[in-house]
C-alpha positions in Angstrom: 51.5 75.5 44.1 48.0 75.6 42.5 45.1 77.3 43.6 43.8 73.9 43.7 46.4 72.6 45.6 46.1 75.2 48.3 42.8 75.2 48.5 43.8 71.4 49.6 46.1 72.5 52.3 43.5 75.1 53.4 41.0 71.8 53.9 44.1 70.1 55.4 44.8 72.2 58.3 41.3 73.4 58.6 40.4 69.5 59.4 43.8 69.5 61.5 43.0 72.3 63.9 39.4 71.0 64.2 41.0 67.5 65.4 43.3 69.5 67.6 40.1 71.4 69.0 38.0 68.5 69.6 40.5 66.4 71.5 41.6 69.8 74.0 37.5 69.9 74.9 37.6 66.0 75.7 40.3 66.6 77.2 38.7 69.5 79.3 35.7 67.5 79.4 37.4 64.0 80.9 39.1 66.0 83.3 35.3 67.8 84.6 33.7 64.4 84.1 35.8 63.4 87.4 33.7 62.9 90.1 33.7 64.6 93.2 34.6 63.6 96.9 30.9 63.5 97.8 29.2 62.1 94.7 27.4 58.8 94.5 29.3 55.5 95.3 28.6 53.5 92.1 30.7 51.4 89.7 31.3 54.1 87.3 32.2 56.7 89.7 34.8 54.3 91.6 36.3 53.4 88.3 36.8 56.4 86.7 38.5 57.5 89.5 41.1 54.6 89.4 40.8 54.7 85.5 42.4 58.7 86.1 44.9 58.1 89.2 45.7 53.9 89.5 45.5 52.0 86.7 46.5 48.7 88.9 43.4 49.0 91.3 41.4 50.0 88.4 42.6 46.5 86.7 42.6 44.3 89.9 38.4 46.2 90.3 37.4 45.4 86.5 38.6 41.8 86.3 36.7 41.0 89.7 33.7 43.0 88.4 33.6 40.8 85.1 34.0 37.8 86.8 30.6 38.8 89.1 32.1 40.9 92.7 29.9 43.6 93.7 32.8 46.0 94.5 30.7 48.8 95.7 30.0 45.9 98.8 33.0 47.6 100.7 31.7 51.0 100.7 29.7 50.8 104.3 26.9 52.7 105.2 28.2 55.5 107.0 30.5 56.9 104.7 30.2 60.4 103.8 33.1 60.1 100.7 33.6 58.5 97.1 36.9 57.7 98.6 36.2 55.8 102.0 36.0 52.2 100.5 38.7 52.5 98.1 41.5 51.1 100.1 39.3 48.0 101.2 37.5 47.1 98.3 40.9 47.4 96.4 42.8 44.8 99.4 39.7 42.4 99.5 39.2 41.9 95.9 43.0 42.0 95.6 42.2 38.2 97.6 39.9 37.0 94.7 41.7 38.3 92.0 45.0 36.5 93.4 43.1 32.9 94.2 41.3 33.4 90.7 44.6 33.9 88.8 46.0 30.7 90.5 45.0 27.5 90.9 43.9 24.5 93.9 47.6 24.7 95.0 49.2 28.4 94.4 48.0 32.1 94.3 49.1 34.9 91.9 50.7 37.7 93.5 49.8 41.5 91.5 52.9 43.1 90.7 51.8 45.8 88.5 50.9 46.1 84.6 48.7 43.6 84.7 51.3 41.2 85.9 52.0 38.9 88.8 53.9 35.8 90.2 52.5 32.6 90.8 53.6 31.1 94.1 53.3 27.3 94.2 52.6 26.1 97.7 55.0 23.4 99.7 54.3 22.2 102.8 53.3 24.4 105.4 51.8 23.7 109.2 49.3 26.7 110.4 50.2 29.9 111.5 48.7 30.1 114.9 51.3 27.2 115.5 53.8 29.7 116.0 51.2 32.7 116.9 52.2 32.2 121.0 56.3 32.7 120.3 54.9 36.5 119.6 55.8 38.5 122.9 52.6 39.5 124.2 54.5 43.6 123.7 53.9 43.1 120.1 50.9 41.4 119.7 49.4 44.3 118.1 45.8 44.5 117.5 45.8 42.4 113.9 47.6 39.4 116.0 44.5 37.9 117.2 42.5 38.0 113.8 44.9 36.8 111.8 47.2 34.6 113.4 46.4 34.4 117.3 42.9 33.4 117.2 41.8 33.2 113.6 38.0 32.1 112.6 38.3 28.8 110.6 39.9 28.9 107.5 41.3 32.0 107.1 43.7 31.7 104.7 46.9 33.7 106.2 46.4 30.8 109.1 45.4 27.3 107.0 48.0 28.5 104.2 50.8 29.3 106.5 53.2 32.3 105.1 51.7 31.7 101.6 48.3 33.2 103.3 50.4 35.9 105.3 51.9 36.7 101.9 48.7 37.5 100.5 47.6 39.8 103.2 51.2 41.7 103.0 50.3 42.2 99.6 46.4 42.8 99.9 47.7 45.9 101.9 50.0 46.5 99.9 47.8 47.2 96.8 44.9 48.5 99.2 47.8 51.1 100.5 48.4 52.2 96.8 45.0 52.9 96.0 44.4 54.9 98.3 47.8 56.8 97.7 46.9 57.3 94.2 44.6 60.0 95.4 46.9 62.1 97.2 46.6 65.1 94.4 42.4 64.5 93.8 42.5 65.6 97.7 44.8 68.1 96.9 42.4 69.3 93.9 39.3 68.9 95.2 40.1 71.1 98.7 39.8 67.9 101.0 38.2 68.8 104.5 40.2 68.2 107.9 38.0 65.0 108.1 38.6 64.0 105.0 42.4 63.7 104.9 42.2 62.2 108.5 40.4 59.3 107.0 43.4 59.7 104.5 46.0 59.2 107.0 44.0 56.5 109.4 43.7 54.4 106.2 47.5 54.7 105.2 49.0 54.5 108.8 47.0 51.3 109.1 48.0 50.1 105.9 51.7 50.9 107.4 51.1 49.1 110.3 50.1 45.9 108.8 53.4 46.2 106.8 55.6 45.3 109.6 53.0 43.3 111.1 52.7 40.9 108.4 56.3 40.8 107.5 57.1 40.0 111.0 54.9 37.2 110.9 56.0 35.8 108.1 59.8 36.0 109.2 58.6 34.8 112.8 57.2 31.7 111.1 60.5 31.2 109.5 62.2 30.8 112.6 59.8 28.8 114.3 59.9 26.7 111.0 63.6 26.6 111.1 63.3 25.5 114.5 60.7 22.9 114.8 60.1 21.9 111.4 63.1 21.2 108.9 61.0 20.1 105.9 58.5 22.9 106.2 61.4 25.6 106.0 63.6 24.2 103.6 60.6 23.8 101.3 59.7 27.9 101.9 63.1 29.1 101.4 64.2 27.1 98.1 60.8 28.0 97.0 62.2 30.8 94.4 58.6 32.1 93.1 58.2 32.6 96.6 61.4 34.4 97.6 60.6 36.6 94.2 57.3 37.4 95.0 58.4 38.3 98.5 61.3 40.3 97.8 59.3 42.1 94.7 56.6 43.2 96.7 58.4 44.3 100.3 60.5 46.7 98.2 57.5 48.4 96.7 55.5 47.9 100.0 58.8 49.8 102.2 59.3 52.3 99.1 55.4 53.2 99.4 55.3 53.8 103.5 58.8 56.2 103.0 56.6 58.1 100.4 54.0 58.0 103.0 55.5 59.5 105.5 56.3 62.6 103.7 52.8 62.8 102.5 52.0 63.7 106.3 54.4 66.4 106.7 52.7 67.6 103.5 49.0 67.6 104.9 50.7 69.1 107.6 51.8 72.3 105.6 48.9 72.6 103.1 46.1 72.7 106.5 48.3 74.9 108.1 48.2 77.0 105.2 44.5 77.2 105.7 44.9 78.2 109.1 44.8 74.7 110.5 47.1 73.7 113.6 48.5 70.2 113.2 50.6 68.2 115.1 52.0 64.8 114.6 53.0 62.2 117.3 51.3 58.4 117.9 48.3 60.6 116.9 47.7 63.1 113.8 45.5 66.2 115.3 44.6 68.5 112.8 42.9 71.2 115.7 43.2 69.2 118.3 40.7 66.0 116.5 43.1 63.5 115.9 43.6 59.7 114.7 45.8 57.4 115.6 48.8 56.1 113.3 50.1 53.7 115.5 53.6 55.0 115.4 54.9 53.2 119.0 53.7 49.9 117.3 55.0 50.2 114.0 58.2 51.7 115.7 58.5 48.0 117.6 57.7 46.0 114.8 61.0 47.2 112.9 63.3 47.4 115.8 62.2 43.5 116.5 63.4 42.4 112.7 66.3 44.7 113.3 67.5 41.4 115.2 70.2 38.8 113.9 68.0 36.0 114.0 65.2 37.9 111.4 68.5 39.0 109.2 69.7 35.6 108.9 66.3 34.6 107.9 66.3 37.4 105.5 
């Protein structure tokens, strides 16, 4: 080789490790950019955290953003963490997003990489028709709000199980956000509080999982029951049926991933000298909140039935 020549290759790898430089220190500096637990709710904090650890939430928060949501709106005064309105502003705009991806007569249901399913709508009658075949011993506390007494026009009520599907997923999605951030607690030393608020969000999250498939099945066999037309048109309704199935299997995944998250807080506060214990309430020294195990508990055993497997 020439001197010119590896003079050349000097340049070459010179430039080369110089690349390789620069990109570890953005690299280093991306990572520090991260914002904190306690730093300021605003649009760029929320999204760079969801940019980092859930790319769906941060697509399902950016397309509602461009289109005009405020989705800082959900972060209540009161909160003392970047993280206490990431599970609701993720579910509620989860609604608009879904309703603006559809059309007058169908909803798109997120599925992940910036895809969903469009579920037509058939006939339907409203869901507080078949609110009062609930047993009053699982009437749990979202019965009332969403199918026993609902305010007019709520959707999971006017739109029948179309509008019960799009809560299931709502909290579905709202779930996964918020369990995207199991390993920023983890990083940033989360307080006691702070992963209560964790778990609260998640068990509730859990419950409405088998509340809202419950409904949905439970307006099936009412359907089945007093309306022919009604059911037939649900169950040979195949985006329906693939939206359903898609998203209860990643919805049922999620909550068993969940649940050994909690075992997990368990060991890493006890490791900090912590006492935890975990029945119907978590209690991380003796402060606990609930995670309405008993409910959930007779939710499942209820679709464990014949009559909700036939439907199934």
């Amino acid at each position: 080789m020439t001197e010119g020549g590896k003079s050349v290759k000097k340049k070459i790898l010179g430039l080369l490790s110089l690349c390789m430089l620069l990109f570890l220190l953005t690299g280093q500096t991306a990572f520090a950019a991260l914002p904190k637990m306690n730093a300021a709710v605003t649009k760029k904090n929320v999204m760079a955290l969801m940019d980092k650890y859930d790319k769906d939430a941060a697509y399902i928060l950016d397309t509602m953003s461009k289109k005009g949501d405020n989705i800082l709106k959900w972060w209540t005064k009161g909160f003392d963490s970047l993280t206490d309105g990431i599970d609701t502003a993720v579910h509620e705009e989860f609604h608009g997003y879904s309703y603006l991806k559809g059309s007058w007569n169908s909803e798109n249901i997120y599925t992940g990489n910036k895809k969903g399913i469009t579920v037509t709508y058939t006939k339907v009658f409203r869901s507080k028709n078949m609110a009062q075949t609930i047993p009053s011993k699982l009437r749990t506390f979202r019965w009332s709000t969403y199918v026993g007494h609902p305010v007019a026009n709520l959707g999971s009520d006017v739109e029948g199980v179309y509008g019960l599907l799009n809560e299931f997923t709502a909290y579905y999605w709202g779930m996964h956000a918020q369990m995207s951030l199991f390993d920023y607690f983890k990083k940033n030393n989360a307080s006691s509080s702070q992963w209560l608020a964790y778990i609260n969000k998640c068990a509730n999250d859990r419950l409405a999982y088998s509340e809202f498939k419950y409904y949905m099945l439970q307006y099936l066999v009412y359907a089945k029951q007093h309306s022919r037309s009604v059911y037939d048109g649900i169950v040979k309704n195949k985006s329906f049926v693939k939206a359903y199935t898609t998203i209860e299997k990643k919805f049922a995944s999620q909550i068993a991933k969940f649940e050994k998250q909690m075992k997990s807080i368990a060991k890493i506060l006890e490791k900090d000298g912590h006492s935890v214990s975990i029945g119907d309430y978590y209690r991380i020294d003796g402060y606990g909140t609930g995670i309405f195990q008993d409910d959930y508990d007779s939710l499942i055993t209820e679709m464990k039935k014949s009559k909700y497997k036939k439907i199934l």
